[in-house]
Backbone bond lengths (Angstrom), bond angles and torsions (degrees), N, CA, C in turn:
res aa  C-N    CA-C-N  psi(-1)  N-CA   C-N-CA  omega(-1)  CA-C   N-CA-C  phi
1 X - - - 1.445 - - 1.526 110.38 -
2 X 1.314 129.52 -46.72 1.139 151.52 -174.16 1.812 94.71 -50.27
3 X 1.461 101.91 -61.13 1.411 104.88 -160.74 1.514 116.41 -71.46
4 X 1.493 111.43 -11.02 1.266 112.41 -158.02 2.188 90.82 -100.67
5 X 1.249 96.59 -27.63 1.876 110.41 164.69 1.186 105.96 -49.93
6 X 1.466 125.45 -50.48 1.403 131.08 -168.61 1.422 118.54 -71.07
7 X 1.296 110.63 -37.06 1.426 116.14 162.34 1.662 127.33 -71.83
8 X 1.629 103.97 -32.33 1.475 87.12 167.29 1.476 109.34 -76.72
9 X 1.194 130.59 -46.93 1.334 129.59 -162.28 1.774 107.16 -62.46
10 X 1.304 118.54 -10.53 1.256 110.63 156.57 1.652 117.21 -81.61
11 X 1.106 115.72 -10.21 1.436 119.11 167.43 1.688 126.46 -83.35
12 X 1.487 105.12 -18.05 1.480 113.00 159.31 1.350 98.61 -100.88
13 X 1.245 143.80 -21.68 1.459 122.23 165.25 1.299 104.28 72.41
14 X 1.301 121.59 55.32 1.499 126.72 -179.96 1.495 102.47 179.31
15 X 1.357 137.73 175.54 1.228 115.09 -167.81 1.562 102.90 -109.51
16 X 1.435 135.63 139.48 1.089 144.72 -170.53 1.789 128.81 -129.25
17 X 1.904 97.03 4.09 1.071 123.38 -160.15 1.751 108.55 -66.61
18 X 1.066 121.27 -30.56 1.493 144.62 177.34 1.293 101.03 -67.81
19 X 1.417 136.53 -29.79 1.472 118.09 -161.38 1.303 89.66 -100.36
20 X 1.407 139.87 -42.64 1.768 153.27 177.35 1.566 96.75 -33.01
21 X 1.699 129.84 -63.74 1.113 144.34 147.47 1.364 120.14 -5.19
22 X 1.717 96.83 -83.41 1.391 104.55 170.14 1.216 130.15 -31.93
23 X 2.001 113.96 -60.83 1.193 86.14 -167.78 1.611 105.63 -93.77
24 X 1.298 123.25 20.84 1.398 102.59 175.00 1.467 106.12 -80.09
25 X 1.789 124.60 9.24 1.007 117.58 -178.60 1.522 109.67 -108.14
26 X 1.091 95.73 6.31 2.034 107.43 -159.71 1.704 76.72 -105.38
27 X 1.295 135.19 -47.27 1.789 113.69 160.58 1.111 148.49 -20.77
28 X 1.934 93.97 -50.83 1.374 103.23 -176.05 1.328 102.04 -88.64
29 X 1.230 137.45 -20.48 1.750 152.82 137.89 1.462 105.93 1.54
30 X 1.859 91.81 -80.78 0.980 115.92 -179.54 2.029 130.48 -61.13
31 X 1.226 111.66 4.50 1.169 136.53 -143.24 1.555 95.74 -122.77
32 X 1.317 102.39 -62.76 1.302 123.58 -179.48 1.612 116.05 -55.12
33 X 1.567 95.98 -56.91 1.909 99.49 161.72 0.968 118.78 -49.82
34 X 1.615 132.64 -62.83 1.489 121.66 -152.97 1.955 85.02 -84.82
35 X 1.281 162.52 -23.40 0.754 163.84 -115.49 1.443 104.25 -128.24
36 X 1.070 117.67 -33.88 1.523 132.01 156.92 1.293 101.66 -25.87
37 X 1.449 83.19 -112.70 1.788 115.63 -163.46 1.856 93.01 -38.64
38 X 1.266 112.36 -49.02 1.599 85.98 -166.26 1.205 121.94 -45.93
39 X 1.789 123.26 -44.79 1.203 122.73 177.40 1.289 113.51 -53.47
40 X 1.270 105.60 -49.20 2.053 104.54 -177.48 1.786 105.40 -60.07
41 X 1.281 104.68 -28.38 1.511 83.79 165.75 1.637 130.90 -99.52
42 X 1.013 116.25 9.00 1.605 153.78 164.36 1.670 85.79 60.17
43 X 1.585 86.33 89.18 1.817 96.08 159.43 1.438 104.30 -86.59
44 X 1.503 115.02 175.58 1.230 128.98 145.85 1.175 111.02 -31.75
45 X 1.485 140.78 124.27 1.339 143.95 146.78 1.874 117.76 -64.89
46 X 1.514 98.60 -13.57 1.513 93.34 168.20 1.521 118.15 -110.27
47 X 1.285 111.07 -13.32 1.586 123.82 177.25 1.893 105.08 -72.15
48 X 1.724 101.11 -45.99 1.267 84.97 164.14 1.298 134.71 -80.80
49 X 1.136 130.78 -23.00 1.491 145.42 152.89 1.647 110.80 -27.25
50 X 1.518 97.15 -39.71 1.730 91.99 -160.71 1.716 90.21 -99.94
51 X 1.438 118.19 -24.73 1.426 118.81 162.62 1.221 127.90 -47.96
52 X 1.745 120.01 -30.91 1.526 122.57 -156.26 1.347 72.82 -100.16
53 X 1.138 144.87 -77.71 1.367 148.22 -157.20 1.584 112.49 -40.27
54 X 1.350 118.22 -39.44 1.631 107.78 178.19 1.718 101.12 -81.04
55 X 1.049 112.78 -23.74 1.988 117.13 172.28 1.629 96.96 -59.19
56 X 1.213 132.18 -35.67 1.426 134.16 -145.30 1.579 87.85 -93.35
57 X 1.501 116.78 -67.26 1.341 123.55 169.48 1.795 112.12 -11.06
58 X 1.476 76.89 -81.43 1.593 100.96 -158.87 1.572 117.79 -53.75
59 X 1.692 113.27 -22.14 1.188 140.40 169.12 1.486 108.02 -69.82
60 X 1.379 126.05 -58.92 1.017 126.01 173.20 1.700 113.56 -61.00
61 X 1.001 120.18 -39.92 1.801 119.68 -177.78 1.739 98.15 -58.55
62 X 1.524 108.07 -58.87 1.374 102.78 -171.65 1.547 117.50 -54.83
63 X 1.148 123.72 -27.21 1.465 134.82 -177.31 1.620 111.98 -89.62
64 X 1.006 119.14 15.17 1.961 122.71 -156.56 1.655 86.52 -82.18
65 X 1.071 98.91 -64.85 1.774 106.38 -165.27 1.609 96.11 -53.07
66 X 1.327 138.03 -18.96 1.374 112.20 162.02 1.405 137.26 -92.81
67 X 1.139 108.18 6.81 1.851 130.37 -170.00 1.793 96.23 -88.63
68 X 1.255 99.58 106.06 2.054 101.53 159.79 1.345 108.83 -32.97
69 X 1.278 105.00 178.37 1.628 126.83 -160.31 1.585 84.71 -97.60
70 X 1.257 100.63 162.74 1.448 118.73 -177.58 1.304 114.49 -99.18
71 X 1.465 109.57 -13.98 1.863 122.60 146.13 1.252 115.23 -68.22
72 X 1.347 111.82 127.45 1.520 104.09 172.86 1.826 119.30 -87.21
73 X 1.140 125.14 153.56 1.682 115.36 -154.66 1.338 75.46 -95.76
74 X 1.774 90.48 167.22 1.381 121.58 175.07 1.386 113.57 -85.72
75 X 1.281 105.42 135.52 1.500 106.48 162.54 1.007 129.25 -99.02
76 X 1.667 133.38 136.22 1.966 120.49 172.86 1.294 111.26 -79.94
77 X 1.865 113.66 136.02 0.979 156.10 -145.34 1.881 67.36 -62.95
78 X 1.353 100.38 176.49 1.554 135.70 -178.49 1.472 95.71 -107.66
79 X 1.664 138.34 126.89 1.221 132.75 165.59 1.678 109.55 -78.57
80 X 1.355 108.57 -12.57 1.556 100.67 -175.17 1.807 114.99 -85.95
81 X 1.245 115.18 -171.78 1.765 100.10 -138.51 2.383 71.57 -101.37
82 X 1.586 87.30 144.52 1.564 105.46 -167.04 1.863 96.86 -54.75
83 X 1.768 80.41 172.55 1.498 80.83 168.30 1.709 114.28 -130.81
84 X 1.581 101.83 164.61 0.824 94.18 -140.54 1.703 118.03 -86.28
85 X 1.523 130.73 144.62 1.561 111.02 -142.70 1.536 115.04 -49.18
86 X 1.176 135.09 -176.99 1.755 137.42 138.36 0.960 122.32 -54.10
87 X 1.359 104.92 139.29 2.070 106.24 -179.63 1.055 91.94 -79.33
88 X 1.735 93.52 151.91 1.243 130.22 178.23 1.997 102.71 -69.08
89 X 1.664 91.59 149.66 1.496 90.33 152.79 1.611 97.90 100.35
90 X 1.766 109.03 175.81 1.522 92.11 -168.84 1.657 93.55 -122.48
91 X 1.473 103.88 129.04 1.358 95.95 173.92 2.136 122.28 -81.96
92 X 1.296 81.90 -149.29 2.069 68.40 -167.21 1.795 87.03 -86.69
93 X 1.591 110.78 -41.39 1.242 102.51 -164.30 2.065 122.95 -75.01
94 X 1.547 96.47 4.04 1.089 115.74 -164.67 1.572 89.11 -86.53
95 X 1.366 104.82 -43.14 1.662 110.75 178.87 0.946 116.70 -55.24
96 X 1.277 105.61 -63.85 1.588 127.96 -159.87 2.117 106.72 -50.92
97 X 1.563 99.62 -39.52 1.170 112.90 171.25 1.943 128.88 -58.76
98 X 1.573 89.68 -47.47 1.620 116.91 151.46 1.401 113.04 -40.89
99 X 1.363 121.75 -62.09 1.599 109.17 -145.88 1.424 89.73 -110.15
100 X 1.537 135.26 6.03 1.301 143.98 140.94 1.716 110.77 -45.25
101 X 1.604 91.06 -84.56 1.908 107.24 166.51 1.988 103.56 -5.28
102 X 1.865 77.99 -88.22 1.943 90.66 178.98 0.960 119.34 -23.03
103 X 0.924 94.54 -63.47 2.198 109.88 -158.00 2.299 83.03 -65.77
104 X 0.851 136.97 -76.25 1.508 134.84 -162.82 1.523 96.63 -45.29
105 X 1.098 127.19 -72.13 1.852 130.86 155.19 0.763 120.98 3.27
106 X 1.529 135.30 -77.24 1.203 155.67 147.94 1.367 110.01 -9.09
107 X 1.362 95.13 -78.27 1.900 107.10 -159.89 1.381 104.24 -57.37
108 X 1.530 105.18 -13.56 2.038 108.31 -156.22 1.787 86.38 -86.22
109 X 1.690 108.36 -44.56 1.230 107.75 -179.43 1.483 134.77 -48.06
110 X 1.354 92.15 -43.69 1.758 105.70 -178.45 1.385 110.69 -72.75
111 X 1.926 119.27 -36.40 0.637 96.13 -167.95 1.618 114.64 -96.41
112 X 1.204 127.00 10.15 1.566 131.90 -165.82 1.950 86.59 -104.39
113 X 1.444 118.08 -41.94 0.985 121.69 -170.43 1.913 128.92 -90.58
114 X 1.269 128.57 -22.62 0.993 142.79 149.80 1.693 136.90 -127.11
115 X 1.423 89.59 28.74 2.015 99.94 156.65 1.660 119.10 -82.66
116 X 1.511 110.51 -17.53 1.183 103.90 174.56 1.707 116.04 -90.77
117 X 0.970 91.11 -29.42 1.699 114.76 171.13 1.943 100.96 -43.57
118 X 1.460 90.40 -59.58 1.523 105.37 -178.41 1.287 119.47 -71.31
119 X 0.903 121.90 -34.00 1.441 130.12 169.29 1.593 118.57 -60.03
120 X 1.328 124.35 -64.58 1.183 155.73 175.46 2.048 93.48 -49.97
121 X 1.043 92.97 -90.35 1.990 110.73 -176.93 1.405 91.67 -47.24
122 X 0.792 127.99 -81.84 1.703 120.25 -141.82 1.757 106.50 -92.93
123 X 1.410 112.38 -34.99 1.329 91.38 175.25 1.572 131.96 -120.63
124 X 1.631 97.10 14.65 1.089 105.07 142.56 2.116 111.71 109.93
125 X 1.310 83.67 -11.09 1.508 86.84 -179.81 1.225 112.00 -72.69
126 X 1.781 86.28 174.85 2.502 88.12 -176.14 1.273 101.83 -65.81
127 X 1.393 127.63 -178.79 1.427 131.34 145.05 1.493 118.68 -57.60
128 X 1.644 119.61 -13.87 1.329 97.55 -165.16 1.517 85.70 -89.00
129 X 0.821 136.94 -14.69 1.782 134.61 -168.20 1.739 106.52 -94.03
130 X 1.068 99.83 -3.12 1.776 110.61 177.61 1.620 97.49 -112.79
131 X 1.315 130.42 -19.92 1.180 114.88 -178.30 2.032 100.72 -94.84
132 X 1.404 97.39 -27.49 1.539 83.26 -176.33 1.810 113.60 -87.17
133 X 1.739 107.53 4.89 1.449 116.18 163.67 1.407 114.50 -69.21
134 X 1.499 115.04 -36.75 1.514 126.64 162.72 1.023 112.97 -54.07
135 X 1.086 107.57 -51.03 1.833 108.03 172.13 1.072 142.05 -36.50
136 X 1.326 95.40 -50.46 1.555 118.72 164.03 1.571 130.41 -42.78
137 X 1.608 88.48 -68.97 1.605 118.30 150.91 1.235 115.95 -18.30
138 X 1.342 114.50 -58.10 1.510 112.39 -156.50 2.016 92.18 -98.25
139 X 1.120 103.41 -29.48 1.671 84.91 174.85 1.530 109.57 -78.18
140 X 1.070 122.55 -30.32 1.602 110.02 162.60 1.254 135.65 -64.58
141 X 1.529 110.20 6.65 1.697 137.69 -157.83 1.625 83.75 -114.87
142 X 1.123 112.25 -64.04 1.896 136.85 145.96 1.782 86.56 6.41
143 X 1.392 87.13 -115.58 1.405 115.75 -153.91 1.839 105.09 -45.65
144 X 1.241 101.59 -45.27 1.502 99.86 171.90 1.523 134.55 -47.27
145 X 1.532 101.22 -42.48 1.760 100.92 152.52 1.122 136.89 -111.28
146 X 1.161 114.52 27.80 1.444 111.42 161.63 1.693 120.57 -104.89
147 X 1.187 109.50 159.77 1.668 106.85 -150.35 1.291 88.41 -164.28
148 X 1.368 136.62 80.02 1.339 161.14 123.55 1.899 82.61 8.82
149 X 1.618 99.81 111.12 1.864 93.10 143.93 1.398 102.49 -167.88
150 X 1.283 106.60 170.41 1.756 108.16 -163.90 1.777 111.57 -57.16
151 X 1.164 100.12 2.10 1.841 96.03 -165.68 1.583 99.43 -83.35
152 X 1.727 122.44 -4.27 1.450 104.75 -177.75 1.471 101.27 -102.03
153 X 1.121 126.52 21.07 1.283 106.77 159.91 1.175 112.56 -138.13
154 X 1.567 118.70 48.42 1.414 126.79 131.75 1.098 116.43 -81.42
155 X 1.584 121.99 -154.86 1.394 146.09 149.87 1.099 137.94 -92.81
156 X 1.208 135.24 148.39 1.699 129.66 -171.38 1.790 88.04 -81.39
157 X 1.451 119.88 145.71 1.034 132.29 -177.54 0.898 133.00 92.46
């Protein structure tokens, strides 16, 4: 997903990497709502399973004709004189950036991935009140990367 972001956002030529983010968080948003109530109304856990999945399908078919090629295009060489590679080796700020990354990773993990766990197990609420705590999560994941700017309502290219 990441890689295929990187290629459009070189096609708006501006950075667009925050909204890709966004909405993969406006999913679990979205996930969390309809995902709710079903549990509180104790659907099938496999009826909806096979429900989200033909939504996913059908979402993806309608959207096909806008997804790049799975070839990546060529670019023309630069006539001006190359530059010269990156040093080798890890600097402090290269780290420092690294074990930043981790440590944010982490916290995103535990907390997108075992707050409902925690919620549910230890303090006792339903799942539907642990799934719409996720919810939350992910719309505050939401709002955090998305960044409204004139480049989404152009075109890639």
């Amino acid at each position: 997903m990441n890689a295929h972001a990187v290629e459009v956002e070189r096609g708006y030529e501006r950075p667009i990497m925050g909204a890709f983010h966004a909405y993969f968080s406006l999913g679990g948003l979205a996930a969390a709502l309809v995902g709710g109530p079903l549990i509180a109304a104790e659907v099938y856990v496999l009826l909806t399973l096979v429900a989200a999945s033909a939504a996913g399908i059908l979402a993806t078919l309608a959207c096909a004709r806008w997804v790049l090629s799975a070839r990546p295009q060529r670019r023309e060489r630069s006539r001006t004189a190359p530059r010269p590679p990156p040093p080798l080796g890890w600097s402090k700020h290269v780290l420092g950036l690294g074990l930043l990354a981790f440590a944010l990773m982490l916290a995103e993990g535990v907390a997108g991935g075992w707050s409902t766990v925690h919620l549910n197990d230890s303090l006792g609420t339903s799942k539907a009140t642990a799934a719409w705590a996720f919810g939350l999560f992910s719309g505050a994941m939401t709002l955090a990367g998305w960044r409204p700017t004139r480049s989404w309502r152009g075109s890639v290219g």
